[in-house]
Structures are given as C-alpha cells and as structure tokens.
C-alpha positions in Angstrom: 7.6 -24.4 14.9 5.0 -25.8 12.5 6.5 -26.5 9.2 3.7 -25.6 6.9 1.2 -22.8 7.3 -2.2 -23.7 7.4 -4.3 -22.4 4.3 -6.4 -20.2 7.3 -3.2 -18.1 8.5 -1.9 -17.7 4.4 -5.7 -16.2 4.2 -5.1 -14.1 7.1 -2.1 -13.0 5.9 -3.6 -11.8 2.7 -6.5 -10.7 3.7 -4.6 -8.4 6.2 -2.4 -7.5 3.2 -4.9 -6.6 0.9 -7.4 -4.5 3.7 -4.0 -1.7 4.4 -3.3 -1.8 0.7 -6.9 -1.2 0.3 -7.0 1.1 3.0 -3.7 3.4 1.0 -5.7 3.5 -2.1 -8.3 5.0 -0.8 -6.3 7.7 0.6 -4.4 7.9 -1.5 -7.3 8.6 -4.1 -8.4 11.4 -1.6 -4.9 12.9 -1.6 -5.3 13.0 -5.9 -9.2 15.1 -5.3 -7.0 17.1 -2.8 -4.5 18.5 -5.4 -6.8 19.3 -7.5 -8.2 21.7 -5.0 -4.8 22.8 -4.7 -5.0 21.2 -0.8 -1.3 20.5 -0.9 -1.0 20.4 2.7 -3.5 17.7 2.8 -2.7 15.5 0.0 0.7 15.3 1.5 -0.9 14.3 5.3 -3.0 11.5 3.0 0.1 10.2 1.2 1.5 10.0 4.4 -1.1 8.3 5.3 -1.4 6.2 2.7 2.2 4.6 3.6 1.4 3.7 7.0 -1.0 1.7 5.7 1.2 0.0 2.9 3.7 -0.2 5.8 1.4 -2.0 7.9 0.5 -4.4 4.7 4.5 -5.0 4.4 5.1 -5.7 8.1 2.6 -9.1 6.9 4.4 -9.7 4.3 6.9 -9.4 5.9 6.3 -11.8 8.5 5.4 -14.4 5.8 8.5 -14.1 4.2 10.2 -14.5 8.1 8.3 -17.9 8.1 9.4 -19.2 4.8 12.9 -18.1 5.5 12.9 -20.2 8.6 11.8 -23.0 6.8 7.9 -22.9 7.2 6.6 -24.8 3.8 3.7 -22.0 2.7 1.3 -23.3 0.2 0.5 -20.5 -3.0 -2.7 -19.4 -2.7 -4.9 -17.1 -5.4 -5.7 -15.5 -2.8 -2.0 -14.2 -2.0 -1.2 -13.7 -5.3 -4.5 -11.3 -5.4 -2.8 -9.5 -2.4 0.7 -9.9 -3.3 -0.1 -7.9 -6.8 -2.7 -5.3 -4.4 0.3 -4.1 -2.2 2.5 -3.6 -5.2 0.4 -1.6 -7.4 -0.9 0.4 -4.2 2.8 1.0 -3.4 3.3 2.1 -7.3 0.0 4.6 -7.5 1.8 5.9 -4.0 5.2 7.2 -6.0 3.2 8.4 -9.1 1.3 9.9 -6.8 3.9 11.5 -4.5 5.3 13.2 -8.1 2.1 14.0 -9.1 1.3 16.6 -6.5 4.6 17.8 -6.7 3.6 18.9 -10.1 0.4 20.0 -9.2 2.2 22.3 -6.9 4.7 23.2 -9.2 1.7 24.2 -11.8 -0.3 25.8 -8.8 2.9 28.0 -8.0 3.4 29.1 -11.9 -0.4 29.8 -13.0 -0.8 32.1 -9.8 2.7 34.2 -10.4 
C-alpha cells in the first residue's frame, strides 16, 4: 500500500463526496416543494432518496477514513474540507427536513378535520 494519497485520488474523493451530497440536496429540495403540495407520499420517496445519495457520499468518506486508519498519510485539501462541510450540512437539511414533513402532515391532517 502507498503511504500517502496522491492530491488526484483526495480530489476524487471529494469530488465524489460533494456530487451525492449535491445530488441529496436537490432532492431533498424537491421533497420540501412536495409538502407543500401536501405530496406526502412523495416527499418521503425523495428523502429516501436523498439518503442513498448521502449514503453513497459516506461510503467515500468512508473509504478515506479506512486509508488513514491503515496508515495512508492523506494531505488536507480545501477542496475536502469544501466536501467534508457539503456532506454534513446535506445530512443536517436531511433530519430538519425529515421533521418538517412530519409537521406538514400533522398540519395537513388538522386544517382538513
């Protein structure tokens, strides 16, 4: 095993991270337009969604962190940083949202009684 990753594969890595993350904000986004349609069935399928994505971005993290741990010397980049703080607030927006629409529905449920 090498034992420093080169400055392409950290980009990689990061770039990878922050294209799911990406990817999970935009649905969920989508899934926040769908409660307030009341589309509760969909903005639940779009969260869903959403974490495959931010599970694919943590299975790179991951794997980074699986290199370090074995001893891999990985130089910071701005770059990871950039993704490191992507993945976490997409993760974040995710549980907001997750309560949100649970509200949404609650409110849904109560104004149509």
């Amino acid at each position: 095993m090498n034992d420093q990753m080169s400055s392409e594969d950290i980009q990689i890595t990061a770039f990878n991270i922050i294209l799911h993350s990406g990817n999970a904000k935009t649905k969920i986004h989508a899934a926040f337009k769908a409660m307030r349609n009341a589309e509760f069935d969909t903005a639940n399928q779009l969260l869903e969604e959403a974490n495959e994505e931010i599970l694919e971005a943590h299975k790179s993290q991951t794997d980074l962190l699986q290199s370090y741990a074995n001893g891999c010397k990985i130089e910071m980049e701005i770059i990871m940083v950039h993704a490191q703080d992507h993945l976490m607030t997409t993760m974040t927006l995710r549980e907001v949202a997750i309560e949100m629409c649970y509200l949404y529905q609650k409110n849904y449920q109560l104004s149509n009684q």
